[in-house]
C-alpha positions as CSV (number, residue, x, y, z in Angstrom):
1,X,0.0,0.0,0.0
2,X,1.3,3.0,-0.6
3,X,1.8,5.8,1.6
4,X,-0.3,8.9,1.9
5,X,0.6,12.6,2.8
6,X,-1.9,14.5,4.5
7,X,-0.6,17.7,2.9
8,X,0.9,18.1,-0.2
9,X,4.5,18.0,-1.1
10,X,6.0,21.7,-1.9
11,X,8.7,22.5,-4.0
12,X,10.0,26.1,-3.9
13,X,12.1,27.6,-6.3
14,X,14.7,27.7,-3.7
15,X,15.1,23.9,-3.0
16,X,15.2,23.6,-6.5
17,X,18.5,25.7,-6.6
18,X,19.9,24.2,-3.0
19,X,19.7,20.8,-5.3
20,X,20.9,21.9,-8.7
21,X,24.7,23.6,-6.9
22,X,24.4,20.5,-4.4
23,X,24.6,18.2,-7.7
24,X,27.5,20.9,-9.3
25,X,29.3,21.0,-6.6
26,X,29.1,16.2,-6.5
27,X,30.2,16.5,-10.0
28,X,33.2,18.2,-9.8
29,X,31.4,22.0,-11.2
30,X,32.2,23.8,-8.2
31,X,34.8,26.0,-7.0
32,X,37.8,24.3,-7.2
33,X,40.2,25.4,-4.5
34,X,43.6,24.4,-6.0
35,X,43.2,25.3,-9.4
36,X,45.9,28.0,-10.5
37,X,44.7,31.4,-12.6
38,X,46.4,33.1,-15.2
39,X,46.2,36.8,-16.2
40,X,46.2,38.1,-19.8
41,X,46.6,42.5,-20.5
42,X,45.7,43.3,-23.9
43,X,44.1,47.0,-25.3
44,X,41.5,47.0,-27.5
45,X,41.7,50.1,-30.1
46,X,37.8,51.3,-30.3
47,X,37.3,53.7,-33.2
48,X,33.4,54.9,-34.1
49,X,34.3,57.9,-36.7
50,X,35.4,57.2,-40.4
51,X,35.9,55.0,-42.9
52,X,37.9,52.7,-40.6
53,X,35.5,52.4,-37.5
54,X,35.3,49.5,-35.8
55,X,32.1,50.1,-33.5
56,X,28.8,50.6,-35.5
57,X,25.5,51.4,-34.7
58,X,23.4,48.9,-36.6
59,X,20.2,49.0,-35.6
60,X,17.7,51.0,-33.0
61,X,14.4,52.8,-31.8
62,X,13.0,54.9,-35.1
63,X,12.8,58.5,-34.4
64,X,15.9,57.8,-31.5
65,X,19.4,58.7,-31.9
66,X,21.2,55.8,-32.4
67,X,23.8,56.7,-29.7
68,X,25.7,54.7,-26.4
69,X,23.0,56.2,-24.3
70,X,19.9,55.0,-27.0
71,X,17.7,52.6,-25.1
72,X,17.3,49.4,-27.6
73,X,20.6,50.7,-29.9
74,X,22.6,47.8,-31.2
75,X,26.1,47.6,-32.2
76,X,28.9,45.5,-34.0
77,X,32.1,45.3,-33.2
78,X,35.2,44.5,-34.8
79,X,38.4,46.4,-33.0
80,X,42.1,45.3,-33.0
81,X,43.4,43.6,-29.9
82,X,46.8,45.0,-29.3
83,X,49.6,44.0,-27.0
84,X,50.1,47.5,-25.6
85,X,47.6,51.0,-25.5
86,X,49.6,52.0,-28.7
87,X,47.6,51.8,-32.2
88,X,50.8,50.8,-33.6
89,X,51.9,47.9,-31.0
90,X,51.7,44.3,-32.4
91,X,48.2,42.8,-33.2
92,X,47.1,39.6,-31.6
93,X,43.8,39.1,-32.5
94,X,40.1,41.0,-33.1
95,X,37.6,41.4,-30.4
96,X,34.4,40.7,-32.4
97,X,30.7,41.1,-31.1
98,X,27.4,42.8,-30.1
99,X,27.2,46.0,-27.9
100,X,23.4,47.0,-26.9
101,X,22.1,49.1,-24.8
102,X,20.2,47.5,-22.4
103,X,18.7,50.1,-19.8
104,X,16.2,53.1,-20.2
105,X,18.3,55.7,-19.4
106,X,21.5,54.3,-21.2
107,X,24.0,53.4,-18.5
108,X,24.4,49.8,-19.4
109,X,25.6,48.2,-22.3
110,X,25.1,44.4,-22.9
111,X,28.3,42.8,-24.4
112,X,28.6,39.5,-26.1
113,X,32.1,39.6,-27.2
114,X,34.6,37.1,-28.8
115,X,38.6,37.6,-28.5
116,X,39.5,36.2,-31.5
117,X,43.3,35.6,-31.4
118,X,45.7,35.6,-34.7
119,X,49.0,35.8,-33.2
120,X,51.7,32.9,-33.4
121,X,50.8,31.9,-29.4
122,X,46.9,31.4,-29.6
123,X,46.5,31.4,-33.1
124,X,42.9,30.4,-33.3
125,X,42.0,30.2,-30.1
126,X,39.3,32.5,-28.6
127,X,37.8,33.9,-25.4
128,X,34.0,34.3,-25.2
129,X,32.8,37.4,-22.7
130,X,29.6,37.8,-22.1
131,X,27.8,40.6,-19.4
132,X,26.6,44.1,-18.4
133,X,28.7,46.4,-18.6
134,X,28.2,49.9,-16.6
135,X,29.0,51.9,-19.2
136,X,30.1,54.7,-17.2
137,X,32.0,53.5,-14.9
138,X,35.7,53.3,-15.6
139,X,36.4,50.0,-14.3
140,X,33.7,47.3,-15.5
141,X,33.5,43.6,-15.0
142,X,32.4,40.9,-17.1
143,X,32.5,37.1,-17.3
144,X,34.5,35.2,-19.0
145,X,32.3,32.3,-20.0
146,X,34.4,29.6,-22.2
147,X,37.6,29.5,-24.8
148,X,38.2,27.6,-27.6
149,X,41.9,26.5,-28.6
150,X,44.3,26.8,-25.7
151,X,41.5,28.8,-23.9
152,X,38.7,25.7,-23.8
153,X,36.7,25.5,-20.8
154,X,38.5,28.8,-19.5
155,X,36.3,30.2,-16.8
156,X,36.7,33.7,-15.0
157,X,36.2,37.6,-15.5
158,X,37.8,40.6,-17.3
159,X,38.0,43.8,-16.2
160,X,37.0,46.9,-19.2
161,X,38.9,50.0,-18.1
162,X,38.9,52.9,-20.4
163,X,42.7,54.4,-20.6
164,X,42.2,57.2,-22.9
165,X,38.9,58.3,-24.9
166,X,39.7,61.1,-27.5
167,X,35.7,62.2,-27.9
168,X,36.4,64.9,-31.2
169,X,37.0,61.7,-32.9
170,X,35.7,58.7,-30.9
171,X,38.5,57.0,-30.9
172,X,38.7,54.6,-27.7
173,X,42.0,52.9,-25.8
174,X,40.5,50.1,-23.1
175,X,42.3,47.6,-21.3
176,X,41.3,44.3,-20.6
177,X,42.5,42.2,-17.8
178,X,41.7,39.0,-18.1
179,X,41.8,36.4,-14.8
180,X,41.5,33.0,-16.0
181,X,41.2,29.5,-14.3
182,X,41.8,26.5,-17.1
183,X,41.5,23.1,-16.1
């Protein structure tokens, strides 16, 4: 005979979560506490003006300004990855992606972004970055979600920090600093 419950059985959105890291955590998913990080610096060289810009809008709100602070303004990406904050230092790769603006009034940005490298090291390897980004803020965090190449199942963050912004010709300089755990 089976047994009977006099009231019923409830399930909260909670316990579901409690179960879901529980079973992450058996598997191995977790935190691991001796796994080593690596850090990567590289500059990205953001230009919006000209023939040559790298950051387009592509798409937003008809009637709006198609601006960084446009509610529902998409844009593409394509700017060098450089070794140093010169335009002229040594190219490793090409961050390529999707910027939009994500809030009402214009303050964050979401950023799907792949670091595609070409240099001789990672030569087609990538980093995939995903996150808001608070666009006005100088130092902004994202995730670092996966790799491909030497970077596959990289996990961690990078940190966006804006080192020089000429605005007469929107012409950007931002760091990245990339932590990194790889298995």
């Amino acid at each position: 005979m089976a047994p009977t419950f006099s009231t019923p059985l409830k399930i909260t959105s909670f316990s579901i979560f409690l179960l879901i890291i529980t079973i992450n955590i058996a598997n191995g998913q977790g935190p691991q506490p001796n796994q080593q990080t690596s850090t990567l610096v590289f500059y990205l060289q953001d230009g919006g003006k000209g023939p040559n810009a790298t950051v387009v809008p592509v798409i937003g709100i008809n009637g709006k300004d198609w601006s960084y602070n446009s509610f529902g303004t998409i844009f593409v990406v394509d700017d060098p990855v450089t070794i140093n904050q010169s335009p002229l230092s040594t190219q490793i790769g090409r961050a390529q992606g999707v910027i939009t603006v994500a809030s009402q009034d214009g303050t964050n940005v979401n950023i799907v972004l792949s670091i595609v490298f070409n240099n001789v090291q990672y030569s087609g390897s990538t980093l995939e970055i995903q996150g808001t980004s608070r666009q006005r803020e100088n130092l902004r965090e994202l995730s670092v979600l996966s790799g491909t190449g030497r970077f596959r199942f990289a996990k961690g963050y990078v940190v966006f920090e804006t080192v020089s912004y000429d605005a007469q010709n929107n012409q950007s300089i931002i760091r990245l600093s990339v932590t990194l755990a790889i298995p």
